[in-house]
N, C-alpha and C positions, 0 to 999 in steps of 0.2 A: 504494500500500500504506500502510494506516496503523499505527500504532508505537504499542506496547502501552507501559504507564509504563516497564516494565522495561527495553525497549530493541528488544526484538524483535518481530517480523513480526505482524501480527494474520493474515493469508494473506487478506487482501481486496483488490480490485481498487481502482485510484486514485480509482473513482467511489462505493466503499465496499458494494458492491448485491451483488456478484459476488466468495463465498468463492472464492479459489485453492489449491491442493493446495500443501501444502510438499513442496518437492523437491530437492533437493539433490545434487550430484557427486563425491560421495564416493570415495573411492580402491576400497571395496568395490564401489561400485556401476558405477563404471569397469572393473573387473576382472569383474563379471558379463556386461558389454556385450562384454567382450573375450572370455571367454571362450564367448560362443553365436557370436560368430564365427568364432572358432576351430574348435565345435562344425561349423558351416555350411561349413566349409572342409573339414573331415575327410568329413564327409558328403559332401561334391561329389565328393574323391579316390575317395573307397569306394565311387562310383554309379558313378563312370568306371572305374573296374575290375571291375564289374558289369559295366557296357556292353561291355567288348571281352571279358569270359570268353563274353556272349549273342553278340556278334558271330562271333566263332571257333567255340563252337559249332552256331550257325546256318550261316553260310556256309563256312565249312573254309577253307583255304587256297587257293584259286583264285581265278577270273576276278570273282566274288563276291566275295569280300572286297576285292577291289581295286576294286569298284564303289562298294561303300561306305566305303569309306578316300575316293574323291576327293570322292563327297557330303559326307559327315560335313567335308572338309577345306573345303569349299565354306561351307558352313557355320558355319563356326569363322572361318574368312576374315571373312564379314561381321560376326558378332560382333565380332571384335579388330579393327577397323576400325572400327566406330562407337561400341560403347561400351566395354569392356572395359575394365581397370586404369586408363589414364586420364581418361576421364571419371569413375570413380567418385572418383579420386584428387581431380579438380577439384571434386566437386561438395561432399563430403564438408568440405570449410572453408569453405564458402560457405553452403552450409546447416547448418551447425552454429550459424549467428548468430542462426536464426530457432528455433532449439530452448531458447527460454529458459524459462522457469516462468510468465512471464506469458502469459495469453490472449490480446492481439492479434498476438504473437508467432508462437504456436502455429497461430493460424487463418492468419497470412500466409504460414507452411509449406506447409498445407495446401494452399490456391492456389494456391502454387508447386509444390507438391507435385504436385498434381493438372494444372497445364497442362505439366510437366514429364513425366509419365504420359503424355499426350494425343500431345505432340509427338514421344517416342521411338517411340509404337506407329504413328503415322502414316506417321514415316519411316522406321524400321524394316520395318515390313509392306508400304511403299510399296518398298521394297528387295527387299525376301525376295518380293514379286506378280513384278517385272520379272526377280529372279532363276528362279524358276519359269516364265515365258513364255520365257525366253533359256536356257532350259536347257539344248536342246541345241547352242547357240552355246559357250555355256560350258565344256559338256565337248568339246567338239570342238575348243574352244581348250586347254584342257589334255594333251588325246589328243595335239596338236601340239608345245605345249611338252615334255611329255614324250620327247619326240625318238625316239620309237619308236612310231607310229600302228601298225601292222600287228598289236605286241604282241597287240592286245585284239580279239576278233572284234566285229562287230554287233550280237551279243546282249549282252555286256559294256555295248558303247554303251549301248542299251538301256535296261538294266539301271538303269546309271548314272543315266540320264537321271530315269527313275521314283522312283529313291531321291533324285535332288538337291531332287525337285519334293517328296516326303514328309518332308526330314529341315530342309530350307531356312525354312519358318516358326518353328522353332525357337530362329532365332535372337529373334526378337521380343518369347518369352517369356523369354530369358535376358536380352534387354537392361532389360526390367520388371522383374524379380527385380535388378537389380546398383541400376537406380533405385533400386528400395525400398529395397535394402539402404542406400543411400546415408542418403536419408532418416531411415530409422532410426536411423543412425548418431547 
């Protein structure tokens, strides 16, 4: 960057070719960032209480909703196992170094960015394929651990089984979204 007589930024890059955007961390503009996540966090509460008024509507209180209770929990399982709260927690100070105003900066985000994208969906969806093919290992392990197999008929299994395999990629896309969010951060 080179320095104007007065003392300040010209906003050009060290090779002087390439203007940069002045940008600045302003306490306002920290508190804007805070509060679309905030925004983002209300919206998730307010979709998941959408989700179970459609679930209870949908399936009433029976053998159904208990099918989709251990998907949905199946689900939730791999999410909070690979990336959830902690990884975002980790990533979030790591990648905040590469968030600086300068462009080589920004472009070595993006790299990271992007093979960081690459890696969650690979092993995430390599997760949620084997969760899908083992499905009903899976619930037939849970049927177990629940200590009351008999509860549930066949069709419940079933049931189950078809919802782990439809609700289970799901996780993939949430683990994408918690990345970006990081990201952006």
């Amino acid at each position: 960057m080179s320095s104007r007589p007065d003392g300040s930024s010209s906003g050009t890059s060290r090779s002087g070719s390439m203007p940069l955007p002045e940008r600045s961390r302003s306490g306002s503009g920290i508190a804007v960032l805070a509060a679309i996540l905030m925004a983002g966090n209300i919206l998730s509460r307010l979709l998941g209480l959408v989700r179970e008024q459609l679930a209870a509507s949908l399936f009433g209180t029976g053998d159904a909703i208990a099918a989709f209770t251990v998907a949905d929990n199946l689900q939730t399982l791999l999410f909070d196992l690979m990336v959830s709260g902690a990884l975002q927690a980790a990533l979030i100070p790591v990648l905040a170094q590469w968030a600086a105003p300068d462009l080589a900066s920004r472009l070595e985000l993006r790299r990271i960015g992007g093979t960081l994208i690459v890696l969650t969906t690979t092993v995430l969806g390599g997760l949620a394929m084997l969760g899908m093919i083992a499905a009903p290992s899976l619930v037939d392990g849970l049927i177990w651990f629940s200590g009351q197999p008999e509860a549930r008929g066949e069709e419940t299994r079933e049931l189950t089984i078809r919802l782990v395999r439809i609700i289970l990629p799901a996780a993939v896309l949430l683990g994408v979204g918690t990345l970006l969010q990081a990201i952006l951060y």
